[in-house]
N, C-alpha and C positions, 0 to 999 in steps of 0.2 A: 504494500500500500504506500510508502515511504518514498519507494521507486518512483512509482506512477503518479504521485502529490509532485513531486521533485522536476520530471517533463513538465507537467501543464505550468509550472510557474516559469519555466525555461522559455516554453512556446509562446506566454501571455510577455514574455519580457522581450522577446524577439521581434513580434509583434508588433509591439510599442516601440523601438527603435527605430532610427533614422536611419533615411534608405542609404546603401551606399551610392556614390554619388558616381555618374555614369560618363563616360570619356567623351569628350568631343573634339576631336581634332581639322582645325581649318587655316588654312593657308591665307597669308595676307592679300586680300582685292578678292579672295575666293567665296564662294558663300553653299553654303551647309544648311538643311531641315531636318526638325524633327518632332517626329507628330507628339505630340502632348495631351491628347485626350481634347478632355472638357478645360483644361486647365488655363485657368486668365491670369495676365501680368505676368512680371519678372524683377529679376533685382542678383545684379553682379556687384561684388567683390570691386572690381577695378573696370567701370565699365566703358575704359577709352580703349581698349583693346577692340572693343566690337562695335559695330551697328548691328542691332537686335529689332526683330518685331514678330508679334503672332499676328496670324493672317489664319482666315479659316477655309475649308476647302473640305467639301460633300460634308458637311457640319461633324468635322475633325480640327481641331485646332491645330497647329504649326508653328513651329518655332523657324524661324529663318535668322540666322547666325553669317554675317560677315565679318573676315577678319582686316583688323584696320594694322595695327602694330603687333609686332613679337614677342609674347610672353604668355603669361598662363595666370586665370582666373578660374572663381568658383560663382557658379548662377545657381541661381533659385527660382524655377518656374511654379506660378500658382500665389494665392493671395492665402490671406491668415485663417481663408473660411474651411477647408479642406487639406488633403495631405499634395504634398507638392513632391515634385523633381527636383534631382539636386547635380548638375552637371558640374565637371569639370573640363572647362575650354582652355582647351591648349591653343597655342596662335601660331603658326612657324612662317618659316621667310618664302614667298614665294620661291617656287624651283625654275 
């Protein structure tokens, strides 16, 4: 019984944890989407690195990501009403 008490408080705690934060890599002048659900707004870290904006399309939200300068931030897609995206944007040098 000890066992089985000891999962559910593991699985109830994983749960509740914040998501890990998912890769996005894009090249300077490049520009990168990523569908985001229902999900409205945003908010980086450092947000001269990018031009950002959601756009919606067959009523799917999009994340549209271009990179302006080289470096690497962390964004937050979604407002404070619901659970949000959490990316990490890398920027690199045009090739």
């Amino acid at each position: 019984m000890r066992g089985w008490l000891v999962g559910i408080v593991i699985l109830v705690g994983a749960a509740n944890a914040d998501p890990a934060p998912n890769k996005l890599e894009v090249e300077v002048g490049k520009t990168v989407e990523r569908d985001v659900g229902v999900l409205r707004g945003y908010f980086c870290d450092d947000p001269s690195l990018i031009t950002a904006d959601l756009v919606t399309h067959n009523d799917v939200n999009v994340w549209v990501v271009t990179g302006v300068k080289v470096g690497s931030t962390q964004c937050r897609v979604g407002d404070h009403t619901r659970p949000a995206l959490v990316f990490d944007v890398v920027v690199k040098a045009a090739r």
